[in-house]
Every structure is written in structure tokens, then in C-alpha cells.
Backbone as a ProteinNet text record, in pm:
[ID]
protein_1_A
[PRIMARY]
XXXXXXXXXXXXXXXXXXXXXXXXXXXXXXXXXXXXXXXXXXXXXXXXXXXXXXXXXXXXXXXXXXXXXXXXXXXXXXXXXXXXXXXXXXXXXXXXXXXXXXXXXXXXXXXXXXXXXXXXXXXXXXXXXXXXXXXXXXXXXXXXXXXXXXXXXXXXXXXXXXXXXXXXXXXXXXXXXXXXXXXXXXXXXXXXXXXXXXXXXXXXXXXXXXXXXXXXXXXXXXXXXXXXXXXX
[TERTIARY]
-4461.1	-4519.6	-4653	-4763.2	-4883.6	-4844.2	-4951.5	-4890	-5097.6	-5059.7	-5156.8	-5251.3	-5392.8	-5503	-5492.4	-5464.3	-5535.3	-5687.5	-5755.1	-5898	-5953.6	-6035.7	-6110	-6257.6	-6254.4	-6371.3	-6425.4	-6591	-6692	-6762.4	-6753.4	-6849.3	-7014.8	-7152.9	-7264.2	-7335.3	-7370	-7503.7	-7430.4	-7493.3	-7473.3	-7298.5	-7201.1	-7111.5	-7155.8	-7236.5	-7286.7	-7418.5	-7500.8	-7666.5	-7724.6	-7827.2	-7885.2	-7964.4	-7963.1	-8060.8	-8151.7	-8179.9	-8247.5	-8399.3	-8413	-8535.8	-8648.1	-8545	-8630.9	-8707.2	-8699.5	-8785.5	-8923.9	-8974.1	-9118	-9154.3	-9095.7	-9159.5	-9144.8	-9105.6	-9078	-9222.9	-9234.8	-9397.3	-9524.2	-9529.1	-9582.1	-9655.5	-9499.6	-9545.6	-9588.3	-9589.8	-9668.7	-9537.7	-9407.5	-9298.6	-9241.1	-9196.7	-9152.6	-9014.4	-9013.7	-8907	-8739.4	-8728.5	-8635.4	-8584.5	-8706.7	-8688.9	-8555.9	-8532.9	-8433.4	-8294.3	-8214.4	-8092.6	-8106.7	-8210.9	-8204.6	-8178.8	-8294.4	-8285.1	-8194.6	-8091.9	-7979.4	-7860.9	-7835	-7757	-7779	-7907.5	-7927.8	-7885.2	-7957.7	-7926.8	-7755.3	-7686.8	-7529.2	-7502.2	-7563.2	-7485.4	-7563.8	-7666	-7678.1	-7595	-7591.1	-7513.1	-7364.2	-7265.4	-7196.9	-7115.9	-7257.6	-7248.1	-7274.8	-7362.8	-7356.7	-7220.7	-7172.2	-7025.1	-6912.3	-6931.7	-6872.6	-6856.2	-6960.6	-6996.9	-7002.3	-6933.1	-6910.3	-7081.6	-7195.9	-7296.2	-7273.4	-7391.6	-7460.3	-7612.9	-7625.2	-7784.9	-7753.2	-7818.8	-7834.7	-7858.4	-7827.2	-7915.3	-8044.1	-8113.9	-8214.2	-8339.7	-8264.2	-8316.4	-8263.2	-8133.3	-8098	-8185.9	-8238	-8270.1	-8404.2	-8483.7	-8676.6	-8640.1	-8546.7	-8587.5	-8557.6	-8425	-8417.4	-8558.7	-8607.7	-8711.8	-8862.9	-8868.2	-8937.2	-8932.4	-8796.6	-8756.5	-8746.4	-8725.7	-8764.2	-8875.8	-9001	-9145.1	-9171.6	-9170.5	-9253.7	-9136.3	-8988.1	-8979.8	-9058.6	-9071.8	-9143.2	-9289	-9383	-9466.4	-9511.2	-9365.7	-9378.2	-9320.9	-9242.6	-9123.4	-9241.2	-9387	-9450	-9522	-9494.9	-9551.4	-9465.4	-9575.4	-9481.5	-9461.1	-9455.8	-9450.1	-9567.1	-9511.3	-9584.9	-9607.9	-9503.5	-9498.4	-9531.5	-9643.8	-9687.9	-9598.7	-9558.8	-9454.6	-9504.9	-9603.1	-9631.2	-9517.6	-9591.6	-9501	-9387	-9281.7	-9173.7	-9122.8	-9178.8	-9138.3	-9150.1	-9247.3	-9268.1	-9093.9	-9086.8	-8976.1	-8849	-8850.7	-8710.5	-8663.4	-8823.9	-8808.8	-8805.9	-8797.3	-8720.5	-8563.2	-8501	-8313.6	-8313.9	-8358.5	-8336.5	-8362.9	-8446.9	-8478.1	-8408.9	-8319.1	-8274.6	-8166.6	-8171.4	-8079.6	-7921.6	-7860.4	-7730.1	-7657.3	-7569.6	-7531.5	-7491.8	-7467	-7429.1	-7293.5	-7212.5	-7038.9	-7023.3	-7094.8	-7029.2	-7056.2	-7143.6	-7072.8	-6980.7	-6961.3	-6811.7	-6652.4	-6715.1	-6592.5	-6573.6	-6684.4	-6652.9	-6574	-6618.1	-6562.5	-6465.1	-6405.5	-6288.2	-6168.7	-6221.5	-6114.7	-6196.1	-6258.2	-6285.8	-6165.5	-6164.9	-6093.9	-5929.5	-5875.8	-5773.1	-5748	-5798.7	-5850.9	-5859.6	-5870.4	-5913.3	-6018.5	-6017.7	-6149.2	-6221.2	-6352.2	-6449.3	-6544	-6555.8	-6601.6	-6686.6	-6800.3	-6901.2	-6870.9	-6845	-6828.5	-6918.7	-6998.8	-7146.5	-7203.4	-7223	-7284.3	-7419.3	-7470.5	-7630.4	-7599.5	-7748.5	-7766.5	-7688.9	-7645.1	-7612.5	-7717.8	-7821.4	-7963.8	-8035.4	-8000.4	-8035.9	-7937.6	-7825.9	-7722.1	-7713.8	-7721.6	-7746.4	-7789.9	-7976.2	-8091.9	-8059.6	-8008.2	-8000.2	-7868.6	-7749.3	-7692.2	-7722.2	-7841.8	-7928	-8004.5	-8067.7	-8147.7	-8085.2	-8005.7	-7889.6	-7790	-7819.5	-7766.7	-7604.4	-7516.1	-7423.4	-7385.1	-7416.8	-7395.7	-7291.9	-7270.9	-7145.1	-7022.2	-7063	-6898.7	-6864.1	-6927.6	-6888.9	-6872.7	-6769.7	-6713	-6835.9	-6802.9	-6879.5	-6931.2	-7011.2	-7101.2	-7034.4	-6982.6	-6920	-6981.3	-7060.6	-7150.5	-7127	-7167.1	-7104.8	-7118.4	-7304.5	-7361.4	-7230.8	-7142.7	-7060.7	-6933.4	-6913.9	-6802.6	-6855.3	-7002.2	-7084.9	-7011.9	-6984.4	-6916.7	-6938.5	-6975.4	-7027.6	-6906.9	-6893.4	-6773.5	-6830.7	-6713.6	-6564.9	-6462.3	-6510.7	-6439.3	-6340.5	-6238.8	-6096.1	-6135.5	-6200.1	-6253.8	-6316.8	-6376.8	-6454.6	-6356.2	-6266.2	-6200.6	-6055.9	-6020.5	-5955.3	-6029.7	-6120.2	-6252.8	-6263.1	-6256.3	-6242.6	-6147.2	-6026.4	-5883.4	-5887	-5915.6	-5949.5	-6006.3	-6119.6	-6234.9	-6181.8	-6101.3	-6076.4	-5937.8	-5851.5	-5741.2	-5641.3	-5622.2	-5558.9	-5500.9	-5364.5	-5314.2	-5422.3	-5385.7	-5469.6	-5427.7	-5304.1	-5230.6	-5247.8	-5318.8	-5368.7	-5498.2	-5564	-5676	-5700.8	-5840	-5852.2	-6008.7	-6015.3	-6190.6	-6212.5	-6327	-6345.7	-6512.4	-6502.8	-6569.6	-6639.5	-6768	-6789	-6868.6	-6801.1	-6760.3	-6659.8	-6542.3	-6455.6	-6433.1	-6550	-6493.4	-6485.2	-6558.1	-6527.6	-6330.4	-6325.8	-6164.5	-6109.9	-6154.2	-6041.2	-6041.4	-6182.7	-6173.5	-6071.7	-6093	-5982.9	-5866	-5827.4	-5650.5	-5636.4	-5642.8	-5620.1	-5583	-5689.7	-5640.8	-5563.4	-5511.9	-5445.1	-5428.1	-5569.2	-5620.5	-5565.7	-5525.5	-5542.4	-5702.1	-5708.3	-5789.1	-5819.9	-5984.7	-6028.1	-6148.3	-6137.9	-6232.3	-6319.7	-6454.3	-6507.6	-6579.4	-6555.1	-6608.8	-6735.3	-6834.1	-6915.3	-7072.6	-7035.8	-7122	-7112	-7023.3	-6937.7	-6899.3	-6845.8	-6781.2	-6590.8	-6612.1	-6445.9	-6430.4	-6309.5	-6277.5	-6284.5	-6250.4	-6288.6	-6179.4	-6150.7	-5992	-5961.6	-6038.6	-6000.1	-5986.1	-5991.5	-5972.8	-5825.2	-5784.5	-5654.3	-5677.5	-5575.4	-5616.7	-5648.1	-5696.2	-5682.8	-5571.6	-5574.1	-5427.7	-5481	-5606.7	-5672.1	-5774.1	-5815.6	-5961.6	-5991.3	-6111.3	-6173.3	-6286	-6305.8	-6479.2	-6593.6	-6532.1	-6619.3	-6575.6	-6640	-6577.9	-6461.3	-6511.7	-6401.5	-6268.9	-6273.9	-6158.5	-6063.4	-6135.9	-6103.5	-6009.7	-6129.4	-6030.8	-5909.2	-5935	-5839.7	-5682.8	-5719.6	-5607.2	-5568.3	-5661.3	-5590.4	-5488.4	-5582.8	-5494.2	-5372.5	-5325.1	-5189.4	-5067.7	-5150.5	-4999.4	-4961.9	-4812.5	-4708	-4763	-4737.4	-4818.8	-4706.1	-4588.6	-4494.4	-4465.1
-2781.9	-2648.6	-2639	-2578.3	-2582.3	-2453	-2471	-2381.5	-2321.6	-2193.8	-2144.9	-2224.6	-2264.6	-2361.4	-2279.7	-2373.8	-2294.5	-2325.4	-2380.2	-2391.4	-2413.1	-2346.1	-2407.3	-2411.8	-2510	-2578.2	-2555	-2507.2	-2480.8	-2619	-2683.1	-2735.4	-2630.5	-2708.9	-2674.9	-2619.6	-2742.3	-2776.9	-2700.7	-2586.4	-2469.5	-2432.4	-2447.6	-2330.9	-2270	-2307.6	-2185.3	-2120.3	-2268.1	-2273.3	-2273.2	-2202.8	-2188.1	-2268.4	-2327.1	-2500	-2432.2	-2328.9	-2320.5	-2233.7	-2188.2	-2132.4	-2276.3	-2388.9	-2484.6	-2555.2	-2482.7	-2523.9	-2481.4	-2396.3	-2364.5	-2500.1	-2547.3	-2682	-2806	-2750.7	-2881.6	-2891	-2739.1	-2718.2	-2732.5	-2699.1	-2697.6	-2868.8	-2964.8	-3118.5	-3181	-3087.4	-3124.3	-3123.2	-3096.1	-3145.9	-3028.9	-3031.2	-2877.3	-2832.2	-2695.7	-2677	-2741.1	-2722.4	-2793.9	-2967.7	-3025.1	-3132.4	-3144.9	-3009.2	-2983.8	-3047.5	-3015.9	-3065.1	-3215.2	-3244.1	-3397.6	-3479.2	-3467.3	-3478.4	-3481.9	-3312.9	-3356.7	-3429.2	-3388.1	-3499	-3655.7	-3702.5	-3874.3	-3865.7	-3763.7	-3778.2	-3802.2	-3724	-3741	-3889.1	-3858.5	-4029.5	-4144.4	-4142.9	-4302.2	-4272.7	-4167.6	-4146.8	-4219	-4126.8	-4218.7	-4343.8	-4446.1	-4555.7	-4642.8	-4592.1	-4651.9	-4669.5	-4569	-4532.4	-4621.5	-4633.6	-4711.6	-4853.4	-4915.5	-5037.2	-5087.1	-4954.2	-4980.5	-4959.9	-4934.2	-4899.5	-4739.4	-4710.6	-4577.3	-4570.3	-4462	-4372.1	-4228.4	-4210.7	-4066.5	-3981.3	-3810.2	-3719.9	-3765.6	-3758.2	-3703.7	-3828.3	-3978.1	-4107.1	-4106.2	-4076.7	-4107.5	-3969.7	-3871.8	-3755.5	-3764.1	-3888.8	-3892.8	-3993.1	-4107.8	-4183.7	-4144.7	-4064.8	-4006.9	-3890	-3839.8	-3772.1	-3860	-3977.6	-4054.1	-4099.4	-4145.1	-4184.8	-4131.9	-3999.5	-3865	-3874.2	-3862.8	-3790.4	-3923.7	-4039.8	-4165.4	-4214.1	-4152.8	-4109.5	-4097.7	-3946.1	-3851.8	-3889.7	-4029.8	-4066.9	-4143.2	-4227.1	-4361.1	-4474.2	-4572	-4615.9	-4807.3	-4745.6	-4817.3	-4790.3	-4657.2	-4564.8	-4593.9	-4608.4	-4650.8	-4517.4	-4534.5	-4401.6	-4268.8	-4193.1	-4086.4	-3970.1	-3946.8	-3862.3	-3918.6	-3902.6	-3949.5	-3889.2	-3888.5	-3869.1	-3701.1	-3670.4	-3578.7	-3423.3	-3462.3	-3382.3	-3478.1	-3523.2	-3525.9	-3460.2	-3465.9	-3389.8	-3241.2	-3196.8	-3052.2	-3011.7	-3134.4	-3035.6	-3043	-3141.4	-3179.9	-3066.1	-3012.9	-2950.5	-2808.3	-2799	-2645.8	-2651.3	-2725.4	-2715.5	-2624.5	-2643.8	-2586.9	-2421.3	-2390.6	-2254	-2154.8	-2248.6	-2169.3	-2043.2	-1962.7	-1876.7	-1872.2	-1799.4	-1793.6	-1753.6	-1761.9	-1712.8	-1550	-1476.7	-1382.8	-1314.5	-1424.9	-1402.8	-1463.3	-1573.9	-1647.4	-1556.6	-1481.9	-1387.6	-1322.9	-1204.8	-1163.8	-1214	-1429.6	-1451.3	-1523.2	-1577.8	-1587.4	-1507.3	-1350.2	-1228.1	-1152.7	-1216.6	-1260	-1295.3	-1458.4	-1531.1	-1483.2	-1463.7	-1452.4	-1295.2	-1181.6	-1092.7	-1127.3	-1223	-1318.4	-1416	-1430	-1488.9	-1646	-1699.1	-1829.6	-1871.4	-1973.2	-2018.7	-2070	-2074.7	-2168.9	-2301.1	-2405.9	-2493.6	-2541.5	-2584.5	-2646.6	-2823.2	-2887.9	-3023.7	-3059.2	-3089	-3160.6	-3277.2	-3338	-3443.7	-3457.4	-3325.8	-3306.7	-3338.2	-3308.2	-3354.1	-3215.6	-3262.9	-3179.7	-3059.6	-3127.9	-3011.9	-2894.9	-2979.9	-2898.1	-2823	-2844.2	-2705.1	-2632.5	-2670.1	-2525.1	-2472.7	-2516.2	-2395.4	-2376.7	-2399.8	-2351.6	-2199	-2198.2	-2141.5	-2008.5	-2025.3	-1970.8	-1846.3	-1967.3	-1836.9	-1727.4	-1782.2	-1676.6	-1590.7	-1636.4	-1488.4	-1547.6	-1674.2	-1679.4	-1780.8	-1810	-1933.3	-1862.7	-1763.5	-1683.7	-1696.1	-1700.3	-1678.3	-1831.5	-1937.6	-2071	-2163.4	-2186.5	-2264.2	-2390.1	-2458.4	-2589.8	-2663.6	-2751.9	-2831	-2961.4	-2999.6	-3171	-3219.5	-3332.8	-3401.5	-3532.6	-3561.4	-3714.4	-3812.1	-3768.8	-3887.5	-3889.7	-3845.9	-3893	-3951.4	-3980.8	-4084.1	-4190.5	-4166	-4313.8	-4313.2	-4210.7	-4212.8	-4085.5	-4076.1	-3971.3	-3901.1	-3785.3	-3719.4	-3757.6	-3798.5	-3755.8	-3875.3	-3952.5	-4057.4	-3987.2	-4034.3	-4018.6	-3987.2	-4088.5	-4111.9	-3945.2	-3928	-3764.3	-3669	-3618.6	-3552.2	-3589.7	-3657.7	-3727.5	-3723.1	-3732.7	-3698.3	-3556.2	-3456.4	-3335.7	-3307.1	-3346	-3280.5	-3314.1	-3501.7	-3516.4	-3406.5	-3403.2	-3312.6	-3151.7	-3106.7	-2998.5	-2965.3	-3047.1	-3098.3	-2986.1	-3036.9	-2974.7	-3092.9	-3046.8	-3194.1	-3165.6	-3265.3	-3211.1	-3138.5	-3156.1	-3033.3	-2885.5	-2852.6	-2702.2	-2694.5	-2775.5	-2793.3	-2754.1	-2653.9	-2636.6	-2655	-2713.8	-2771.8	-2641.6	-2590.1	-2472	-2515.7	-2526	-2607.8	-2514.7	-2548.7	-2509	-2586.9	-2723.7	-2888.9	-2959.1	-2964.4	-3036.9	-3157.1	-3230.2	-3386	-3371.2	-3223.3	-3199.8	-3193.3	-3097.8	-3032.2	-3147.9	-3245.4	-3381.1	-3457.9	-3480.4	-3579.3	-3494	-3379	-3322.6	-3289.8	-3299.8	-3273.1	-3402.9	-3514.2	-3664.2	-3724.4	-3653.6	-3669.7	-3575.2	-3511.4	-3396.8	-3259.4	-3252.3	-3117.8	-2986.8	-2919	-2769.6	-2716.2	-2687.8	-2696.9	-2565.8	-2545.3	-2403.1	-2404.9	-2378.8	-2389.8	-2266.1	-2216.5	-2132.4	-2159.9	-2063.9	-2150.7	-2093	-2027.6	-2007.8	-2067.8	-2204.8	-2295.8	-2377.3	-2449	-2530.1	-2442.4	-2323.9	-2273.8	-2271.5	-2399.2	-2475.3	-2616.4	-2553.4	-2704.4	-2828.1	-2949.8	-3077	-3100.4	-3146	-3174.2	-3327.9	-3394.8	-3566.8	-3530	-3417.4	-3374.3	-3337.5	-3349.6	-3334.4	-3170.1	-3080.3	-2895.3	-2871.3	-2783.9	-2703.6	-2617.5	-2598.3	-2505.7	-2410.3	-2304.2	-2192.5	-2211.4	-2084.3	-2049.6	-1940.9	-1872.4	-1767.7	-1809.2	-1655.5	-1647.2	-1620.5	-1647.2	-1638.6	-1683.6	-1680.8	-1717.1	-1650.9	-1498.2	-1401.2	-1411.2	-1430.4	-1444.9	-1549.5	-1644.2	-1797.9	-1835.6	-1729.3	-1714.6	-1596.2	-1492.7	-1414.3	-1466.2	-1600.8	-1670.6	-1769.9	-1807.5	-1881	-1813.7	-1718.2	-1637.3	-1616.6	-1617.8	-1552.1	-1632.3	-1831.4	-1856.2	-1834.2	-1906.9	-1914.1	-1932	-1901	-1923.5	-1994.7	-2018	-2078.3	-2229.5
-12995.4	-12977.7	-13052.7	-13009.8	-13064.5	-13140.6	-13288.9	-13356.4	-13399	-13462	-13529.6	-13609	-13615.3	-13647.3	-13831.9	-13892.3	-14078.1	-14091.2	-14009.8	-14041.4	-13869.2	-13837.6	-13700.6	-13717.9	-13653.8	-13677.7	-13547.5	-13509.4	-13425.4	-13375.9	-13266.6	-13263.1	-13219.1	-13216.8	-13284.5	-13150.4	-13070	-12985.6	-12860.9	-12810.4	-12697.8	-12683.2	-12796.7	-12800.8	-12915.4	-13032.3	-13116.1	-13120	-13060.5	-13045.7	-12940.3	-12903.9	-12790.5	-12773.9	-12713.3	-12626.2	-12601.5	-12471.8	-12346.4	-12420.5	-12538.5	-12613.7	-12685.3	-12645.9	-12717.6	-12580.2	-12448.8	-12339.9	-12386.4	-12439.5	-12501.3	-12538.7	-12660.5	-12730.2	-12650.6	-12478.4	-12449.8	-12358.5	-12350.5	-12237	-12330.1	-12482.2	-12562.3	-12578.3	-12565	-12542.2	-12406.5	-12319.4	-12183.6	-12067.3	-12107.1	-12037.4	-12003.3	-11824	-11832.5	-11873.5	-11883.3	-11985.3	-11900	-11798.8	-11699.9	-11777	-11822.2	-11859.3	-12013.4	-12046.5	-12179.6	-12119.5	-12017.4	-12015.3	-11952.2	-11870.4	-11878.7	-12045.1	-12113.8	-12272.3	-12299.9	-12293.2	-12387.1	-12329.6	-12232.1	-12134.6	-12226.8	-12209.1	-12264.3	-12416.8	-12452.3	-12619.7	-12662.7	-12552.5	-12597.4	-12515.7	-12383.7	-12330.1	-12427.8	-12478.1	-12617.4	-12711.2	-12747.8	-12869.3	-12847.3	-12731.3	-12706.4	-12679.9	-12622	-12549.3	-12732.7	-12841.5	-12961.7	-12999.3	-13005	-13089.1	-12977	-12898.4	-12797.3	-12800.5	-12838.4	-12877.1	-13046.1	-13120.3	-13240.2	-13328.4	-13262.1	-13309.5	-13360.3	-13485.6	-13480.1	-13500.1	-13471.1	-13515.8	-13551	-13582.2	-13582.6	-13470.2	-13506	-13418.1	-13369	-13475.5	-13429.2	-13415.2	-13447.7	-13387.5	-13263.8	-13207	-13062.5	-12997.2	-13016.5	-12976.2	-12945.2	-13022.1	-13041.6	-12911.4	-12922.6	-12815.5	-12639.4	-12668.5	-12566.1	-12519.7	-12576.2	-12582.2	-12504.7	-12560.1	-12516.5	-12368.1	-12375.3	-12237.8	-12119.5	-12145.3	-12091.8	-11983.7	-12098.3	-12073.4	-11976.5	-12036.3	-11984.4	-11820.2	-11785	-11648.9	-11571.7	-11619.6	-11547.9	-11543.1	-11619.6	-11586.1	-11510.8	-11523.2	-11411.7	-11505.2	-11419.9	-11470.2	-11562.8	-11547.6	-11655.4	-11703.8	-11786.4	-11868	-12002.8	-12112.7	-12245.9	-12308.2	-12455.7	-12492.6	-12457.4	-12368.5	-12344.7	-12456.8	-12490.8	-12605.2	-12761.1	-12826.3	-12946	-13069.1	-13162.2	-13275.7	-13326.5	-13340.3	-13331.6	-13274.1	-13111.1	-13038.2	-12988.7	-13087.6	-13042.8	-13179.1	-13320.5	-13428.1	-13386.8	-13333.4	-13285.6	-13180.1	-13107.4	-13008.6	-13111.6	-13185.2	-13265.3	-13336	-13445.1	-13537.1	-13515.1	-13363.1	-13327.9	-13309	-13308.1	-13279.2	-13448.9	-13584.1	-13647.1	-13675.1	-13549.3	-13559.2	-13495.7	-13382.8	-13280.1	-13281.8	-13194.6	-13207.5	-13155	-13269.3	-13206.1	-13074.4	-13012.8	-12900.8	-12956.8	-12872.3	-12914.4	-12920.5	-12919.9	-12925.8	-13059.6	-13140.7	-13259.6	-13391.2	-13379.8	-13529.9	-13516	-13410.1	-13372.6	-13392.5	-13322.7	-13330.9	-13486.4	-13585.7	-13677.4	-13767.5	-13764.7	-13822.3	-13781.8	-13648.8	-13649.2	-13727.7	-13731	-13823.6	-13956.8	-13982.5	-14145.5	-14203.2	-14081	-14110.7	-14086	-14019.4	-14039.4	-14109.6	-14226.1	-14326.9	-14292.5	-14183.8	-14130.4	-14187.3	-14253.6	-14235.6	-14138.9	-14089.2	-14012.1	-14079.5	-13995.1	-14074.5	-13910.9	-13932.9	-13776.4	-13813	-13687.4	-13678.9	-13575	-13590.2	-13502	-13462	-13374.8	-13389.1	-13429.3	-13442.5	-13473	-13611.9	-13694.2	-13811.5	-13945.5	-14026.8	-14106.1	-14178.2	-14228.8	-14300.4	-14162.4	-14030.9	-13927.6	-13899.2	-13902.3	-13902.2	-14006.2	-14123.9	-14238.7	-14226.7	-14120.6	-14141.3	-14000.1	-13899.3	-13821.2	-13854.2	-13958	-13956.9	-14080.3	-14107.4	-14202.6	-14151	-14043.2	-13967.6	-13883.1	-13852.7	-13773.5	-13825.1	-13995.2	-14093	-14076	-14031.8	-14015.6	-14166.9	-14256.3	-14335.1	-14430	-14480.9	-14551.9	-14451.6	-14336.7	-14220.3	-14213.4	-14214	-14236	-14392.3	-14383.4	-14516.7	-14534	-14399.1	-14464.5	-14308.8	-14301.8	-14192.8	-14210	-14089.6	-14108.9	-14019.4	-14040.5	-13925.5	-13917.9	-13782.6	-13774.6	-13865.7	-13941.5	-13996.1	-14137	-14129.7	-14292.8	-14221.7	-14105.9	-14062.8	-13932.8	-13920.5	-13803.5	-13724.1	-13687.8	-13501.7	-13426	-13287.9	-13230.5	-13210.7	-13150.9	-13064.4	-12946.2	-12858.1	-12883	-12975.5	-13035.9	-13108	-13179.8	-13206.9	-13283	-13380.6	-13462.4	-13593.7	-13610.6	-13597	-13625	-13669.5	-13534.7	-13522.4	-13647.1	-13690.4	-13769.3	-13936.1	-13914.7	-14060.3	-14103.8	-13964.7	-14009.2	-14062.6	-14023.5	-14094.1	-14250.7	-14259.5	-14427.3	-14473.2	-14448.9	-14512.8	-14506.6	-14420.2	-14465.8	-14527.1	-14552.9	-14603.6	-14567.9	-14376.9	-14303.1	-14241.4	-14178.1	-14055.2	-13911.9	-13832.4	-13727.1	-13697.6	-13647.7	-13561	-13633.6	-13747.3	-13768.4	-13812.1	-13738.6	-13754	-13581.9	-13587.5	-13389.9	-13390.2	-13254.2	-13262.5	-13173.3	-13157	-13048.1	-13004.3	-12870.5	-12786.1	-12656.7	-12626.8	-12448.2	-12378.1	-12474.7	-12374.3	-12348.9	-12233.5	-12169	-12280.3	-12230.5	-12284.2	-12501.6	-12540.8	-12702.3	-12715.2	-12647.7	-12646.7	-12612	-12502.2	-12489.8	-12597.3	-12660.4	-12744.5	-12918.1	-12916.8	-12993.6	-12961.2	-12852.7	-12821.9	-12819.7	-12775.4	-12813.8	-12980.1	-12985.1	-13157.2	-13250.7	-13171.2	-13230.7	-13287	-13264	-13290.6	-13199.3	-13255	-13165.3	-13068.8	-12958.5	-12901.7	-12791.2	-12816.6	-12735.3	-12693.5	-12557.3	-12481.6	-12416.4	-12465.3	-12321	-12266.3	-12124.5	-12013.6	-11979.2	-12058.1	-12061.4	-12007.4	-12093.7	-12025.9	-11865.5	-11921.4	-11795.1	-11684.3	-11692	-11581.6	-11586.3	-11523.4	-11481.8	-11591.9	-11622.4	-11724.6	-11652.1	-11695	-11572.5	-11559.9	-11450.4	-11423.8	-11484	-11506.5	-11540.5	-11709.6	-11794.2	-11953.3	-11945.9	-12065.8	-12135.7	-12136.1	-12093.4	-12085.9	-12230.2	-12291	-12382.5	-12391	-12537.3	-12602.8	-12524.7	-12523.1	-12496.7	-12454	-12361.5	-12275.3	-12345	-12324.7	-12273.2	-12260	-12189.3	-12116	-12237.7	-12346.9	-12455.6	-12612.8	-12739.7	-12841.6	-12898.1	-12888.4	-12957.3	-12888.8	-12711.9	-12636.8	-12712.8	-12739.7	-12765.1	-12892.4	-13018.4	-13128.4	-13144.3	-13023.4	-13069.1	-12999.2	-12910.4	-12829	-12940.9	-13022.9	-13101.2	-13229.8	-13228.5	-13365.5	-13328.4	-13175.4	-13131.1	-13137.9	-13165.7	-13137	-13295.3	-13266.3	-13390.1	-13506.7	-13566.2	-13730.7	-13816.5	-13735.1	-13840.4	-13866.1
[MASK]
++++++++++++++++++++++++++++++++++++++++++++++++++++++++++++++++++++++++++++++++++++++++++++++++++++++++++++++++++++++++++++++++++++++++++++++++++++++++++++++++++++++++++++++++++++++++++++++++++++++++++++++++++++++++++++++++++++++++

């Protein structure tokens, strides 16, 4: 029986953070803003395919080259680096500015008034989620930032999801990842985590994923489904 989460953990990149404002810095570098979900699409599939092959990098090294690889596409498939370091620091160094969605303080203050704690598990960089959770006035509603770079494996790897429970010195099973990516929630119900999904982004969950404990059409739905099961 899935039971009540004692700590849930947020993932970061578009279930708490808004992507689609960092299309400015992408027109700003000559690239139109459309060109953002190609980007992040690659940035997660290298990231992946590292951790796959037992490699890592970082955010925001798999994020410059994907960035690169990007622009010089769209130039012609013998076009080297199009984008000079410059403006690829310019588009990078906006993920830390970005704004919140507008369901995750609600649903933080939520569990904070259920005395849950929240904790963000990211594959992005850790100093970029503080100030990202800074600027959004949310850094009192979150306990703590767990990022890949302190266990060298991307999500959806075991290993992560398994790092969080250490680190928050919870079992998995009351530990809940809360997600509005399919393959996040699979790679945490696999490993044992309690698991919540909205479908906000995605739409429809994917049918080839392990279900989630919980849905909603938003965060607060999500945590107030989690608050409901059993607590015993």
C-alpha cells in the first residue's frame, strides 16, 4: 500500500521553473525563441546517454554544448561553433532568473502547513537553483536543493533517486518525487519512491511509464492527493 510521503521532494526544470521566458536570451543570441525546447530536449537526452554509459558532466557543460549544437544545425550541418561563449553564458545565465510557475508556492504552503517538508532534486546545477529559488521568494518553503552533481548520475538513474532518501534520511517509500515529467515519476516509482504527477506540461501520462501514486492538473492538486493517503 502506498503510504503518506514524510518529505517530498520537487523536481526543478518546468514543474517548478518556467523554461519558455528564457526564449528572449535565445533571440537575444540570434536563435529563435522556438529553438528552447529543441535545446532542452538535447540537454536531457546527453545528459542521459552520459549516465547511461556510466559517464558524467554537468548541467550546465551538457547544456553549453547542447546549445552549440543547436545553433550550428540550424546553420548547416558544417557550421562549427556558431554560438561564441559569450552568448551561450548570456542564455545559460538566465535559467537562474527565471520565474516560478504559479501553482508551486501554493503547493509548497501546502505541505509546509501539513508540516511536510519540501526538498528540490534536479538535474540542473545546485547554486542555480538557490538563486533561482531566491528570486521567486520561495527559499524559506524549501528545506534543501539536491542536485545530481553530489551523486554523478542524471535522472532518471536509481542512483539519484536512492541519494535523495540518504540525504533526507527518509526510506524511499516516504519519500515522493513530484514531477510534470513521465519518464521523472518512472524513474522514481522504480526506485521506490512515492510518486506525483501533473499533467500540466505533458498533457497525458505515457503509457510505456510505470503510473504514478497521483495526478493532478496542477501542483496543489498533486500535493493535496498526496497528503490524503495513509499516514500510517
Amino acid at each position: 500500500m502506498t503510504r503518506r510521503p514524510r518529505i517530498v521532494a520537487f523536481d526543478v526544470m518546468e514543474t517548478m521553473m518556467m523554461l519558455h521566458p528564457l526564449r528572449a536570451r535565445f533571440e537575444d543570441a540570434g536563435l529563435p525563441g522556438e529553438a528552447l525546447g529543441i535545446w532542452y530536449a538535447r540537454t536531457l537526452r546527453d545528459g542521459m546517454a552520459l549516465t547511461a554509459t556510466g559517464d558524467f558532466q554537468p548541467f550546465r557543460r551538457v547544456a553549453a554544448g547542447a546549445l552549440r549544437a543547436v545553433s550550428a544545425r540550424r546553420a548547416g550541418a558544417a557550421a562549427e561553433r556558431v554560438l561564441d561563449d559569450a552568448a551561450v553564458e548570456h542564455v545559460l545565465d538566465g535559467l537562474a532568473s527565471l520565474p516560478a510557475h504559479p501553482d508551486v508556492e501554493p503547493a509548497l504552503r501546502r505541505l509546509a502547513a501539513a508540516d511536510v517538508p519540501a526538498v528540490c532534486l534536479t538535474n540542473g546545477a545546485g547554486a542555480t537553483t538557490m538563486a533561482f529559488l531566491d528570486g521567486a521568494g520561495l527559499t524559506d518553503l524549501v528545506d534543501r536543493v539536491i542536485s545530481i552533481e553530489e551523486v554523478r548520475r542524471w535522472k532518471p538513474a536509481a542512483a539519484v533517486y536512492a541519494h535523495a532518501a540518504t540525504a533526507t534520511g527518509v526510506p524511499a517509500g516516504r519519500l515522493a518525487l513530484v514531477a510534470a515529467h513521465a519518464w521523472d515519476c518512472h524513474g522514481a516509482k522504480r526506485a521506490g519512491l512515492v510518486t506525483g504527477w501533473t499533467g500540466r506540461l505533458e498533457g497525458r501520462y505515457g503509457d510505456v511509464f510505470a503510473p504514478p501514486d497521483v495526478t493532478g492538473g496542477d501542483l496543489v492538486q498533486v500535493v493535496e492527493r498526496l497528503l490524503a493517503l495513509d499516514a500510517a
